[in-house]
C-alpha positions as CSV (number, residue, x, y, z in Angstrom):
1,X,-15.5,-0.4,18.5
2,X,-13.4,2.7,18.0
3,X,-13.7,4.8,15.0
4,X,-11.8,3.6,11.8
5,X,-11.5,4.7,8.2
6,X,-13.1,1.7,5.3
7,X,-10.4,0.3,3.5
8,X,-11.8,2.5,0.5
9,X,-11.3,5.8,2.6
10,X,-7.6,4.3,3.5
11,X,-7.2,4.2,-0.1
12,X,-8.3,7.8,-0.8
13,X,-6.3,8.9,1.8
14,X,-3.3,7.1,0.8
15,X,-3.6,8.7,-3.0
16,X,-3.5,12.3,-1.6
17,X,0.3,11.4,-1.2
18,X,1.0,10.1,-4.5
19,X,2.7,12.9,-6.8
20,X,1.4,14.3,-10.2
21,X,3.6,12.5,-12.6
22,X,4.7,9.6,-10.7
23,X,5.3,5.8,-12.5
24,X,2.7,3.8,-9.3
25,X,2.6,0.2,-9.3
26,X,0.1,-1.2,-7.2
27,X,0.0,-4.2,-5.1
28,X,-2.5,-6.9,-5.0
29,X,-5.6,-6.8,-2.8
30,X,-6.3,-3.3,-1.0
31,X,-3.8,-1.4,-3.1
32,X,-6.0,-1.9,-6.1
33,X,-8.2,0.9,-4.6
34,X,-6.2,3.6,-5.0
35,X,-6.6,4.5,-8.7
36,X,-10.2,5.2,-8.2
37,X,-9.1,8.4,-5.8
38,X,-5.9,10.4,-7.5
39,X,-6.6,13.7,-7.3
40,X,-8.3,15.2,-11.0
41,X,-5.4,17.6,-11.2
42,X,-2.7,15.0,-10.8
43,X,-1.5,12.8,-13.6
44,X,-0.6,9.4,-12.1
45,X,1.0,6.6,-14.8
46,X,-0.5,3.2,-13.3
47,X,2.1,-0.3,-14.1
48,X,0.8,-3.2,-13.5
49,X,3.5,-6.3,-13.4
50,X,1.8,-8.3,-15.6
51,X,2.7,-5.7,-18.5
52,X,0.6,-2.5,-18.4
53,X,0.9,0.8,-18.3
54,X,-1.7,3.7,-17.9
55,X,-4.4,1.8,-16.0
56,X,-7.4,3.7,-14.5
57,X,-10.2,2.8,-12.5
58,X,-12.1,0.5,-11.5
59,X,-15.1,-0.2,-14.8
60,X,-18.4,-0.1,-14.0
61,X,-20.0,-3.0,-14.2
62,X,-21.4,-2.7,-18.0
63,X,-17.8,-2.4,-19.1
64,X,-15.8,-5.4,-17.4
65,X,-13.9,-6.3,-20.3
66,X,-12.1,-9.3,-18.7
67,X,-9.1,-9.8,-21.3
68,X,-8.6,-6.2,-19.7
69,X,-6.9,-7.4,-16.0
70,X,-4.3,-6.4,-13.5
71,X,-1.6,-8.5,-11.6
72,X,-4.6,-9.4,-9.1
73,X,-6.9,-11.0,-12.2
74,X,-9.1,-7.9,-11.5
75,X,-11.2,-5.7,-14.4
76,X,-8.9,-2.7,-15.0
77,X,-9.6,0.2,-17.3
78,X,-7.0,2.0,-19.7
79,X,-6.4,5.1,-20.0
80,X,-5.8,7.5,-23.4
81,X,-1.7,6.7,-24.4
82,X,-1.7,3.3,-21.9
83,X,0.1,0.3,-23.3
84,X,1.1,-3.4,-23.1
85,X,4.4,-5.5,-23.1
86,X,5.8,-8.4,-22.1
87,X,5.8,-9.5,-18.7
88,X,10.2,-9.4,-19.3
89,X,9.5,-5.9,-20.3
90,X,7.4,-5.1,-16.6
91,X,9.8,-6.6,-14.9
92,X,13.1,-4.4,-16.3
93,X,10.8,-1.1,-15.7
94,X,10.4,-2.5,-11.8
95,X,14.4,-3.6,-11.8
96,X,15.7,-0.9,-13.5
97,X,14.3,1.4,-10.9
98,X,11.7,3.3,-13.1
99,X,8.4,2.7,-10.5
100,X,8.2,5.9,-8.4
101,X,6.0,4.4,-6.0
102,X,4.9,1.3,-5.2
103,X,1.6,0.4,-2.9
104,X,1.9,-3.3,-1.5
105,X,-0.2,-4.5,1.3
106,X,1.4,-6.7,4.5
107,X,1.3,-8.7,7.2
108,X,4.1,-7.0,9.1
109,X,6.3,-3.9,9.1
110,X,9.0,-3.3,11.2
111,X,10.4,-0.2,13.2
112,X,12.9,-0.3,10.7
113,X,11.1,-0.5,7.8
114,X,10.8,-3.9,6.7
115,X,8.4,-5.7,5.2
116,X,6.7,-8.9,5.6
117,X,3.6,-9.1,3.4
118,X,4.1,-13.0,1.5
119,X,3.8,-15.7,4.2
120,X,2.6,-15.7,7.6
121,X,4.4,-19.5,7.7
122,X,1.7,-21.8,7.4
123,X,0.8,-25.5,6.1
124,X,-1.2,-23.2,3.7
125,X,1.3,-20.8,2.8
126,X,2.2,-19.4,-1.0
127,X,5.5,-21.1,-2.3
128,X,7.4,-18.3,-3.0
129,X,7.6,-14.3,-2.9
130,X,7.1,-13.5,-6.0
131,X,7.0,-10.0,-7.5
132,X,6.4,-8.3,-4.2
133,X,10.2,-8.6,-3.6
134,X,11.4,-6.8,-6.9
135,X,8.9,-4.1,-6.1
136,X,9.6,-3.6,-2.2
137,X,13.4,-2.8,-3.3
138,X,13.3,-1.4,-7.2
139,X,10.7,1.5,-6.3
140,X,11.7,4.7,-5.3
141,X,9.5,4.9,-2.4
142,X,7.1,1.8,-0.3
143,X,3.7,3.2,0.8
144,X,1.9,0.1,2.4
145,X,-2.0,-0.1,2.9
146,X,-3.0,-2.4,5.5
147,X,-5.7,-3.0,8.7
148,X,-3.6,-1.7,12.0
149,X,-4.4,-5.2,14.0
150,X,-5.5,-8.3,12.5
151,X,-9.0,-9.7,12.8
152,X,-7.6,-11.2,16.1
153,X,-6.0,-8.2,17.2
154,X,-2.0,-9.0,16.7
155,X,-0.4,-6.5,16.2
156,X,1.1,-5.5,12.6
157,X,3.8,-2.8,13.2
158,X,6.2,-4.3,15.3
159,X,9.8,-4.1,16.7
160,X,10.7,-6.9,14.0
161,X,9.1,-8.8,12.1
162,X,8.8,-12.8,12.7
163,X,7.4,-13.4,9.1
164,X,9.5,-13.7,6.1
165,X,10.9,-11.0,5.0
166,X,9.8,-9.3,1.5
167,X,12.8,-6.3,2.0
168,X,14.7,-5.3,4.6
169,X,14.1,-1.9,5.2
170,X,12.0,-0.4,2.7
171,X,9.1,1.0,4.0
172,X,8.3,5.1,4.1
173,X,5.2,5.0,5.1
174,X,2.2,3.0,6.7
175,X,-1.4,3.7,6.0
176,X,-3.9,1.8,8.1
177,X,-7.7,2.1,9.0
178,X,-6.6,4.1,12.1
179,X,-3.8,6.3,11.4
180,X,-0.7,7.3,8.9
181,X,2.9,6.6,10.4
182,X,6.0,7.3,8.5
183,X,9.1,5.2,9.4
184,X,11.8,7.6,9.7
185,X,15.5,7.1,11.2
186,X,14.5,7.3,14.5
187,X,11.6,5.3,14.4
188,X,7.7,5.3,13.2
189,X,6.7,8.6,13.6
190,X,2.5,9.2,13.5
191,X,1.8,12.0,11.2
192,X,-2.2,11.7,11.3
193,X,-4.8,9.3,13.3
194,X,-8.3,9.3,13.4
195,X,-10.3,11.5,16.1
196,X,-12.4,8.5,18.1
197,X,-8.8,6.9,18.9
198,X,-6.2,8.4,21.1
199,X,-2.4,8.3,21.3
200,X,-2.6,5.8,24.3
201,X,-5.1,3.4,22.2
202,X,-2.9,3.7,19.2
203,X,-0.1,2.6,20.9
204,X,-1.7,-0.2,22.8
205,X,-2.8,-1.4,19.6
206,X,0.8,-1.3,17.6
207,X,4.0,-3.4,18.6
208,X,6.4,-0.8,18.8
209,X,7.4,2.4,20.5
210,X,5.2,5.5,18.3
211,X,6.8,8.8,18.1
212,X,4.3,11.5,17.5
213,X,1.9,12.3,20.3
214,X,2.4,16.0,20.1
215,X,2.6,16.6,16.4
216,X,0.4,14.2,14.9
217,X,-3.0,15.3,13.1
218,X,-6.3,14.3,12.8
219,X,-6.5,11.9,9.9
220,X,-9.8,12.5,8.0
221,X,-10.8,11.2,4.6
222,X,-14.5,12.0,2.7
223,X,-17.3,9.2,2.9
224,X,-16.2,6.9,-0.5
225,X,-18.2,4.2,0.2
């Protein structure tokens, strides 16, 4: 097994990229970790869809106050000045283009930037997209956190994706267990992988031509558990 970062070390890295006064909705699943890891000297405004804003972390466990949730049904906590509104309300803040940033996991990303991340197509599958669609094309910028391969090794960055499609070209930037790859113009382009992988591994492991091997740095992130 080749060295990887734990999806809450993906989730630190991923914060160092958010920008002191961005609007950040985060997705379901893996992109709930982030608000534990913004940078002290950063203020970061946290939506959730389901009508908040200023969210912090995660509450330890003697202050789960569950009529305090996120999107995901997860224990949130509030911060000083956060607030509540209608769902309506969340939704004209993400359609109206006021979400700097959103984080949304997925099942596939394309070399073009687009995003698969609601069905895989299954007898099992959810009905619809949902908010994931509104997000992927009313933010200003798509950071997705997700596992490079699946648990049976397929890969999830691709030349295009065979999935539904959430948008069509909206990704910046991919942050996996293995490496950080922004999808520029030209192509994904690695900015950062970790050490205990090489370029050769990363792209064996990833469905589409990598740009990078020259330029790309060593993606580190502290020990968060």
């Amino acid at each position: 097994m080749t060295d990887k970062l734990s999806r809450r070390q993906v989730a630190w890295r991923l914060a160092q990229d958010i920008e002191d006064g961005n609007y950040v909705n985060l997705g379901i699943g893996m992109p709930e970790l982030v608000a534990n890891y913004i940078p002290d000297d950063r203020e970061i405004v946290f939506h959730s869809e389901n009508g908040i804003l200023g969210m912090g972390c995660e509450p330890r466990a003697n202050k789960v106050d569950y009529d305090l949730i996120n999107a995901g049904k997860k224990p949130v906590t509030m911060l000083p000045g956060g607030a509540f509104f209608h769902h309506a309300d969340s939704f004209g803040m993400i359609r109206g283009g006021h979400i700097d940033v959103c984080v949304l996991g997925a099942f596939q990303v394309s070399a073009v930037g687009d995003l698969a991340n609601w069905s895989t197509g299954g007898p099992d599958a959810v009905p619809a997209v949902g908010g994931a669609m509104d997000l992927a094309v009313g933010a200003r910028k798509v950071l997705v956190m997700t596992d490079h391969n699946t648990k049976k090794g397929d890969f999830k960055i691709v030349d295009d994706c065979s999935y539904p499609l959430t948008g069509a070209g909206v990704v910046n930037t991919v942050f996996t267990d293995i490496a950080v790859i922004d999808i520029l113009e030209g192509g994904p382009n690695v900015r950062e992988k970790v050490a205990g992988v090489s370029f050769d591994e990363l792209q064996s492991r990833t469905g589409t031509e990598l740009a990078g091997a020259d330029t790309c740095s060593e993606l580190l992130a502290p020990d968060v558990g």
